[in-house]
KOLTORLUM-126553 format. One record per residue (C-alpha): x negated, y, z. Coordinates in pm, whole numbers, padded with zeros to 5 digits, always signed. Layout:
XYZ...
***
This chain:
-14471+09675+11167-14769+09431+11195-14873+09492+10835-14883+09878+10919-15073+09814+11225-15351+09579+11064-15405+09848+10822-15441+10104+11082-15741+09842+11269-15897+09775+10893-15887+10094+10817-16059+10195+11182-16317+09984+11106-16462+10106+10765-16616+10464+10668-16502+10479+10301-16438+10265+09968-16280+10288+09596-15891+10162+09543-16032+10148+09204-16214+10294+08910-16000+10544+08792-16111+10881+09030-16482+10950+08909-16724+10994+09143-16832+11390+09195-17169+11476+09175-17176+11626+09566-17155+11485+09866-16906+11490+10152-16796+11403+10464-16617+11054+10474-16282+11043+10596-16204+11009+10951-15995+10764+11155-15749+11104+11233-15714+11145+10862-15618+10738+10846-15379+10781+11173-15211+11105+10948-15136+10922+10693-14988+10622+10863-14811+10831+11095-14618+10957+10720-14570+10620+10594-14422+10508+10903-14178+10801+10861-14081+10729+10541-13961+10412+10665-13780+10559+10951-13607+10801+10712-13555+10502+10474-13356+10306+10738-13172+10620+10863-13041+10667+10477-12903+10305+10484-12722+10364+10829-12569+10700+10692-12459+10487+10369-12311+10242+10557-12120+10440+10778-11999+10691+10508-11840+10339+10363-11694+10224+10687-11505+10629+10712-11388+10511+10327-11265+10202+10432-11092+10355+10778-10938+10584+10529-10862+10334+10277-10645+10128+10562-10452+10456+10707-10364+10548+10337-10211+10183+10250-10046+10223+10617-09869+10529+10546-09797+10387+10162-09633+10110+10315-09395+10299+10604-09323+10529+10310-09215+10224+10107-09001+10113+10392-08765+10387+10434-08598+10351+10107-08483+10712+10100-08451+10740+09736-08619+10674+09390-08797+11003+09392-09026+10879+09700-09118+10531+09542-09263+10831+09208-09444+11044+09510-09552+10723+09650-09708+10625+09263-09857+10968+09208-10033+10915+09585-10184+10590+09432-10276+10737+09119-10486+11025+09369-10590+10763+09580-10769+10534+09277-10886+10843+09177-11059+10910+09472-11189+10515+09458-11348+10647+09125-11492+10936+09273-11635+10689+09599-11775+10448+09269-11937+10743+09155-12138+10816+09457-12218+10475+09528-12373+10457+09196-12581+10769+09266-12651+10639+09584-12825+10299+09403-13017+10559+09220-13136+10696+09498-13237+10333+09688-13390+10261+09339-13614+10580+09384-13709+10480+09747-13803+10130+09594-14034+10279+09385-14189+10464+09659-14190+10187+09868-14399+09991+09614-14597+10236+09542-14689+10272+09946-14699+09880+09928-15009+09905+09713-15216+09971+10040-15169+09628+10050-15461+09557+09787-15694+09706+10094-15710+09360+10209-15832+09224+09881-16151+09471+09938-16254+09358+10285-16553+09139+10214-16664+09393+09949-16662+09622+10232-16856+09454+10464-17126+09403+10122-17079+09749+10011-17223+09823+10433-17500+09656+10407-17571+09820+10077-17522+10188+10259-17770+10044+10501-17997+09979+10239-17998+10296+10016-17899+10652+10105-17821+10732+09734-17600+10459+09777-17413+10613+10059-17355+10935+09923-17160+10802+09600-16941+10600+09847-16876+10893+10069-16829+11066+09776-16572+10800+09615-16384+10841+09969-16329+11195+09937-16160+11122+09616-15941+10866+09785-15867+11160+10026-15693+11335+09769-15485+11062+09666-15363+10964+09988-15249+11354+10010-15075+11325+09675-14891+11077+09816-14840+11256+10138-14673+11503+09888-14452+11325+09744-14314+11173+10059-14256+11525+10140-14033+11558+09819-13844+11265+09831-13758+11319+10232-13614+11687+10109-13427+11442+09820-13279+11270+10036-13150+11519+10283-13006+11727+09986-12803+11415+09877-12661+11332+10227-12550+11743+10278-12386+11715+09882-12232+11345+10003-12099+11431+10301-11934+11770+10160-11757+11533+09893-11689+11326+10143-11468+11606+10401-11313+11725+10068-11192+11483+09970-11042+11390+10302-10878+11716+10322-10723+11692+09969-10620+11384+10127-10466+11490+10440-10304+11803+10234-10083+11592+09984-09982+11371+10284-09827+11684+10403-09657+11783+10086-09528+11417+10044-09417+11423+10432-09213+11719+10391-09063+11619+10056-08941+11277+10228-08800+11481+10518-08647+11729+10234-08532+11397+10086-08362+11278+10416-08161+11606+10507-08010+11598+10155-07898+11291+10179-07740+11327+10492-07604+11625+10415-07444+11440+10097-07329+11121+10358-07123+11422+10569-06894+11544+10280-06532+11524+10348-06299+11233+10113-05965+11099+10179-05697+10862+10034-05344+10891+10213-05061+10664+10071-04652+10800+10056-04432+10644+10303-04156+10669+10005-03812+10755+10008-03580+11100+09825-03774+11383+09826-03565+11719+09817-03643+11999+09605-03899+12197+09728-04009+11960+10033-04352+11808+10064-04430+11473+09940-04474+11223+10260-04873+11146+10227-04919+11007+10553-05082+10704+10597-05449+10729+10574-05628+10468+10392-05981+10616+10337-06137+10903+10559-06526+11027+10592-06650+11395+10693-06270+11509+10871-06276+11511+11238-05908+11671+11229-05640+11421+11055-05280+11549+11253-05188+11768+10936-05198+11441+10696-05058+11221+10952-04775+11430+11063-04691+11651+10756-04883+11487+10451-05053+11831+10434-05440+11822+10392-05622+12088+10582-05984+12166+10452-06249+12181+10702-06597+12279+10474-06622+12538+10213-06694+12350+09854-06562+12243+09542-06334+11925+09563-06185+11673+09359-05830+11640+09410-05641+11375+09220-05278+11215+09336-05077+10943+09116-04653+10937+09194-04411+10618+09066-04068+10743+09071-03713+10633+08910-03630+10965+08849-03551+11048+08506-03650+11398+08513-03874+11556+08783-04211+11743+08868-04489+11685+09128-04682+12047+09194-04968+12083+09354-05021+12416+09600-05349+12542+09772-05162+12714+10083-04872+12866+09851-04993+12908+09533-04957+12668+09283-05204+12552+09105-05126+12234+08876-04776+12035+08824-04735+11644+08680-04374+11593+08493-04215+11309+08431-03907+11352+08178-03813+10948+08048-03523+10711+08098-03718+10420+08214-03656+10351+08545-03957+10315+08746-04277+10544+08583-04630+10666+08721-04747+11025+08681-05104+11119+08757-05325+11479+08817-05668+11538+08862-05801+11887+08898-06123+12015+09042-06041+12317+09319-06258+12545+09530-06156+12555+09899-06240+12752+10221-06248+12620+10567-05841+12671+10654-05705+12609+10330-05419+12334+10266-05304+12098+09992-04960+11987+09949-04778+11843+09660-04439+11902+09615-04131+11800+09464-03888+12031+09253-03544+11851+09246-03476+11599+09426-03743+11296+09341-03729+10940+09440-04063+10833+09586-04119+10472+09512-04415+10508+09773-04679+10213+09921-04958+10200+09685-04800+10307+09395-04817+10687+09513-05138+10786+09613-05335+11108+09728-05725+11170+09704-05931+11439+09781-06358+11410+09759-06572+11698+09849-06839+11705+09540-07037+12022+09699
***
């Protein structure tokens, strides 16, 4: 600011001189440029600068937003990470990354352009630095006054030299002009980037939000299904009576076990397909173990060998309403070894 103003006072103090040799002299005269045309220009550099420093405060608050973002990204990564809902959330949570590093690439991008830019304002700045060399011509000044003094011819060319100065310092009032509109046009274009790219941002949050919550009610629904294991208390079981499953070992997703307990008949509570599997040891040489959904049969184990004590096993995959029952039962009298050697499962699979 103290280099600006002793240019201002130098520059109040002399009528007119060459930067250099380049700009011929015209053969007219002119006027010599006023202290107001000096102030003018002064008043633009000082501008320049002002828009200069603005720039590097927008910059550096466009990278603290990146940063803020950065952060609340990694936060919400990391409670994502935390829930441990399923595999599928720990892929979301990889394809997230892969937007979010491409996003990083896309914030490297601009900050390249944006050195660009600061490059191009360098090169202005030097080029409005070379005002400086005005010092260097301050004794040739005061020499070239006296000689002004001395000859009117003398005069004229150096009035006439200013006026060609004149035009330069308007060229580079021009392109000060340009390279403010430059820079406005790059903050609108970075600043659009920079809300779309937080509302891509804020969208797929969303979409990964609501697949973690569709993630959670599926697997809670899937925790609710109904299974049970119910061992035989044993014993003779006559011909057309129901085998004794009574003692529940195993129970999830039933609010209602009296049936089991008291009759060894399962009563289904959801609609679905189940799995329904049941395993008998018996010293009965001949028998069968059939399997009825209310009263209808629907499979039947046999056992038909002289060896005393024998397992038979059925599995079958049924679909059941709300209200409907599963019983096995014996026809002819079958002895029951019971305990865990007879078994009965059932395991809701949709």
């Amino acid at each position: 600011m103290n280099i600006f103003l002793f240019i201002c006072v130098s520059f109040c103090s002399c009528n007119g001189f060459l930067l250099d040799d380049k700009t011929q002299s015209p053969p007219n005269s002119g006027t010599p440029m006023s202290d107001e045309h000096y102030k003018f220009v002064m008043q633009f550099v000082i501008q320049e600068r002002q828009s200069r420093l603005q720039l590097e405060e927008y910059v550096s608050q466009l990278k603290q937003e990146l940063v803020t973002t950065k952060t609340e990204l990694a936060t919400e990564i990391n409670n994502l990470k935390q829930c441990g809902c399923a595999s599928n959330i720990k892929n979301k949570t990889i394809t997230l990354q892969q937007d979010f590093d491409s996003l990083k690439r896309d914030y490297d991008l601009i900050k390249t352009k944006n050195a660009l830019f600061l490059q191009e304002l360098a090169v202005t700045k030097n080029s409005v630095s070379d005002l400086q060399t005005v010092f260097d011509f301050k004794n040739l000044t005061s020499h070239l006054a006296q000689e002004i003094q001395a000859t009117n011819s003398r005069q004229q060319a150096i009035t006439s030299e200013a006026n060609a100065r004149k035009q330069d310092f308007l060229a580079l009032f021009q392109r000060i002009q340009i390279s403010e509109k430059d820079l406005k046009n790059l903050s609108v274009e970075t600043n659009n980037k920079i809300n779309e790219t937080d509302l891509l941002t804020r969208l797929r949050m969303q979409l990964l939000e609501s697949n973690v919550n569709l993630t959670i009610s599926k697997l809670a629904e899937i925790s609710d299904r109904a299974l049970l294991t119910v061992m035989s208390s044993g014993g003779t079981i006559s011909n057309g009576n129901v085998f004794p499953f009574k003692h529940v070992l195993t129970s999830n997703g039933i609010s209602d076990l009296s049936s089991v307990k008291n009759s060894g008949i399962f009563t289904c509570e959801k609609d679905g397909f189940y799995l329904v599997y049941f395993f008998l040891t018996s010293k009965t040489s001949v028998c069968r173990m059939s399997l009825y959904k209310n009263a209808n049969l629907k499979a039947r184990a046999s056992k038909s060998s002289d060896i005393n004590y024998q397992s038979q096993s059925l599995l079958v995959f049924l679909k059941l309403q709300s209200g409907d029952t599963l019983s096995v039962k014996a026809e002819a009298d079958v002895s029951d070894w019971g305990g865990v050697e007879s078994m009965f499962s059932v395991l809701q699979v949709t």
